[in-house]
N, C-alpha and C positions, 0 to 999 in steps of 0.2 A: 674399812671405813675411811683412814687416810685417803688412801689411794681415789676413794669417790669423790672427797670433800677437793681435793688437789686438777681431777678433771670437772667438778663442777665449776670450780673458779676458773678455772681455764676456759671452758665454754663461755661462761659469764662475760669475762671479757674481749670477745671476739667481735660484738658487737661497736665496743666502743670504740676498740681500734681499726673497725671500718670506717665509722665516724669520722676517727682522727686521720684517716689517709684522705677522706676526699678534700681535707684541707690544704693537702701539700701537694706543691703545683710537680708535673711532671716532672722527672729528673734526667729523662732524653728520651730523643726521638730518631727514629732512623726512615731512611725516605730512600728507591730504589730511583736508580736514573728515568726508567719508563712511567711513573708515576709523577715527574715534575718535567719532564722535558715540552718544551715549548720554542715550535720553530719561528723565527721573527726576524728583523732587519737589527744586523749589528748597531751595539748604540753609540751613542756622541757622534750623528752625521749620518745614519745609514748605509752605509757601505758595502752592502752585498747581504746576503742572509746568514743565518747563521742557528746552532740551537742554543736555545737558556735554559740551565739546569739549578732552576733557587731552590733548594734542598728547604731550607728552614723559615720563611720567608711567613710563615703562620706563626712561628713562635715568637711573641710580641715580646719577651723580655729579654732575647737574646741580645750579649752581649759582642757580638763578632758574627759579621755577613759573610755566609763560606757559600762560593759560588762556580760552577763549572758552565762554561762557554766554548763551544766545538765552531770554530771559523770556518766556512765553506770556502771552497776555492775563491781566491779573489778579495773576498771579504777582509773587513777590518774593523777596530774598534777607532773610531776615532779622534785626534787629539781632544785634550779636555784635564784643564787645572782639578788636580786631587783637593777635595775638602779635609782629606786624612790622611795619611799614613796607609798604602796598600802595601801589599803581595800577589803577585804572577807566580805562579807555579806552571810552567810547560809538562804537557802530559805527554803528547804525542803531536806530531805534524812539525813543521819547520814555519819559522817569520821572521820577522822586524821589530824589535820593539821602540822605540824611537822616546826619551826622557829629556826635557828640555831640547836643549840643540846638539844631542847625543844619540845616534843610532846604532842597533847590534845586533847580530843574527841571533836569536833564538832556537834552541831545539829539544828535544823532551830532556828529561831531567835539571832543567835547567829553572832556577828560579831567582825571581827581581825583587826585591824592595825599595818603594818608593815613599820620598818623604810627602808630608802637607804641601800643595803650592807648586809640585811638580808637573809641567804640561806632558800627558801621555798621550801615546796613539801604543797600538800591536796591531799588526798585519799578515794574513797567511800568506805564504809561500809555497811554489812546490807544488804535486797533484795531491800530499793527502790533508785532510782539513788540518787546523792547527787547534790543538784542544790545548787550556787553561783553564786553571783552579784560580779562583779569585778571593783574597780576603780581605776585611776590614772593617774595623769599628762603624754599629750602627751610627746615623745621624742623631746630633743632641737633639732633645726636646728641649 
């Protein structure tokens, strides 16, 4: 008779902690590169095509913009004052990263940090595209 009375209570509250789960916002998300990829013209100037890879870009409370960008031949991001604090992350392909009045060759494993107020450009180099991870605190509301 325990044993009944212990899986009835257990049954009993199944319901209310479905209840309480549809209260609590997701606690992650995982996104595959073919599911976000979007081919478009590099941005700050245009400079050749390129793919954008916004992984999390739906998730409205997110606190950090993690983003992957594949630079076509030629292509480039172009210069353009940070409102925040980034990172470059090089994945693969060879460039230029160019920070104020400071240029440097880029190649995969290779990763930048840049402050608020810094003027940026990256540029591919080389036949193969130049892939970058990009991060950085959302825009204040």
């Amino acid at each position: 008779m325990l044993l009944l009375t212990a899986i009835g209570c257990a049954r009993s509250s199944e319901p209310q902690a479905a209840e309480a789960s549809r209260h609590v916002r997701n606690r992650f998300f995982v996104r595959e590169d073919a599911a976000v990829a979007k081919v478009e013209p590099a941005p700050h100037g245009n400079l050749g095509d390129s793919t954008a890879y916004r992984y999390f870009d739906d998730v409205t409370d997110a606190r950090v913009i993690f983003r992957k960008r594949a630079l076509y031949k030629g292509s480039g991001i172009g210069m353009h004052v940070l409102e925040h604090d980034e990172v470059y992350y090089v994945v693969s392909g060879r460039g230029r990263l160019r920070v104020d009045d400071r240029e440097v060759a880029v190649g995969p494993n290779t990763a930048a940090f840049m402050h608020e107020g810094a003027d940026v450009g990256i540029w591919q180099e080389g036949d193969d595209e130049l892939v970058v991870i990009v991060a950085y605190p959302p825009a204040q509301q």
